[in-house]
C-alpha positions in Angstrom: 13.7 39.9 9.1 10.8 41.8 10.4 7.9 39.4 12.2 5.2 38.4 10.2 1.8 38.5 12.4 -1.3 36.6 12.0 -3.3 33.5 12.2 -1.6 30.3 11.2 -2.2 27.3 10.0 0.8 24.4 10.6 0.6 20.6 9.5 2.3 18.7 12.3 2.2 15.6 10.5 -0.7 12.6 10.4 -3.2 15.4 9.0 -2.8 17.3 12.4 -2.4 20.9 12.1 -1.6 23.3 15.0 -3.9 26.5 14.5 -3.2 30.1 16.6 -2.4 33.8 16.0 1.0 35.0 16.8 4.3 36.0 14.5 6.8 34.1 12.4 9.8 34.5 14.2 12.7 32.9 11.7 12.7 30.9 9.2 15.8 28.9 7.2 16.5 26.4 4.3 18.9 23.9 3.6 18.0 24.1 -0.2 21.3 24.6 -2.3 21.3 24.6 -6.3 20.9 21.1 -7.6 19.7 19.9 -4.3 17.2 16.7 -4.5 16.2 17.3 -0.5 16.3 19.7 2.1 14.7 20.8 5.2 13.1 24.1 5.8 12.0 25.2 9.4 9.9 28.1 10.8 9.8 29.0 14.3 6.6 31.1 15.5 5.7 32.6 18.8 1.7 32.4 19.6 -0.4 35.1 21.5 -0.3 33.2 24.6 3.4 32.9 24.6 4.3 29.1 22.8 6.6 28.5 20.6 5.7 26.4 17.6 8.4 24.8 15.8 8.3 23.2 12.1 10.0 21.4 10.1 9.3 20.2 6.5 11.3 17.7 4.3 11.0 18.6 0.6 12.0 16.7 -2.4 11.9 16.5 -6.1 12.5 12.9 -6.4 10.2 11.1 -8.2 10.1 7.0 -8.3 8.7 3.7 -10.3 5.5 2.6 -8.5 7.6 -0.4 -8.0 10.9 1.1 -6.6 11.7 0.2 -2.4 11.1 3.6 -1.9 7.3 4.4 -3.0 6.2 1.3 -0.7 8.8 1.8 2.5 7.6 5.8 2.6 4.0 5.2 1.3 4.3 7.5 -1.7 1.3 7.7 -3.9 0.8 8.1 -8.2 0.9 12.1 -8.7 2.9 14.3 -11.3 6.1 14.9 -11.8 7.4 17.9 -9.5 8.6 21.0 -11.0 12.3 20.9 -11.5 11.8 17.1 -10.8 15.1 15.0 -11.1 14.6 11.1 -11.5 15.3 8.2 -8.9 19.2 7.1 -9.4 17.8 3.4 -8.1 14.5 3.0 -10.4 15.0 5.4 -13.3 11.6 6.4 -13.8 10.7 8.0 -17.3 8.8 11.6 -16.9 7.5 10.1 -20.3 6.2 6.7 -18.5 2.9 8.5 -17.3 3.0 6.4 -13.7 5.3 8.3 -11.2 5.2 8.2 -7.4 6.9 11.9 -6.6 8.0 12.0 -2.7 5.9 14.3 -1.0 6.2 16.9 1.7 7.2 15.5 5.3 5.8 17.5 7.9 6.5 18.3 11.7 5.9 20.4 14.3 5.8 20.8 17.9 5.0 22.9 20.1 7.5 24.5 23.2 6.6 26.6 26.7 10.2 27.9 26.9 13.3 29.1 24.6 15.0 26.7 25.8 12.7 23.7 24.7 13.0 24.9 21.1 16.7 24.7 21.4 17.1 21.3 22.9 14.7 20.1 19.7 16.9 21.1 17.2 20.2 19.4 18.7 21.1 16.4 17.2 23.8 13.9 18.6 26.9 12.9 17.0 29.8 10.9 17.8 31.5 14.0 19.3 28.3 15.1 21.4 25.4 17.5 20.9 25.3 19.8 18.1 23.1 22.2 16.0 22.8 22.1 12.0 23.7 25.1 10.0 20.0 25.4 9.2 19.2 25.1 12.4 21.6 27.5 13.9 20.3 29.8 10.5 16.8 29.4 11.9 17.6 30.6 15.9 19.7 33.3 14.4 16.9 34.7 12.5 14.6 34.3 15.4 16.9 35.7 17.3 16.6 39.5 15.9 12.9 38.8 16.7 12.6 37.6 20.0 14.8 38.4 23.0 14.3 35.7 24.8 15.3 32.9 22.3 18.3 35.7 21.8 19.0 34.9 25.3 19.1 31.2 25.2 21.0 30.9 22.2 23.5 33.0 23.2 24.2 31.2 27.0 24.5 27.7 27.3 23.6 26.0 30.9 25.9 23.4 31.5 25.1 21.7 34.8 
């Protein structure tokens, strides 16, 4: 993948947006055929040398205004999503009119270091620290793109 340069815009999440000029590093989805969720990331690198990391939960659910889900994730009345597949607990009708479709989840954050970004995208299991396929699909890409996040991803510190 060859780096895209320019000014971005991110959404962090709570209507916060991180704003600079740099590349896209990487990028990777989880997003399979038939998929109801998955997570997509980005990594870029900004002119001054951070590293802005995002992550974004998509979904074509859609739900009753009275299903558990609409009120626990604060979903609001919109349209049905393209490709939009029905709540297995509420069983909405696309025909009903009234659907509350889950929206986009956003995150981001930004890193000084390589190593930083890393360390964000472990997760911890019952057998210790790991990294998702999409996340490892993400550094990897980044990887051709940045030598330094090559270099980090490639030696693990263990103190």
């Amino acid at each position: 993948m060859s780096v895209e340069r320019g000014s971005f815009v991110i959404p962090a999440g709570n209507s916060r947006n991180y704003r600079f000029d740099g590349v896209l590093l990487g990028s990777s989805s989880s997003r399979r055929p038939g998929g109801q969720r998955w997570i997509e990331f980005a990594l870029y690198r900004s002119t001054g040398g951070a590293y802005i990391l995002s992550r974004v939960g998509q979904s074509v659910l859609f739900h009753r205004p009275d299903c558990d889900v609409v009120g626990r994730n604060d979903l609001r009345i919109g349209a049905v999503p393209p490709g939009g597949v029905p709540c297995e607990l509420c069983l909405p009708a696309i025909d009903d009119g009234v659907v509350c479709p889950e929206a986009p989840r956003y995150w981001a954050a930004m890193f000084e270091t390589p190593a930083a970004v890393l360390h964000a995208l472990e997760r911890n299991g019952e057998s210790g620290r790991y990294v998702t396929n999409v996340a490892a699909k993400l550094v990897e890409a980044a990887s051709s793109n940045d030598q330094a996040i090559a270099d980090a991803w490639m030696s693990v510190k263990i103190d």
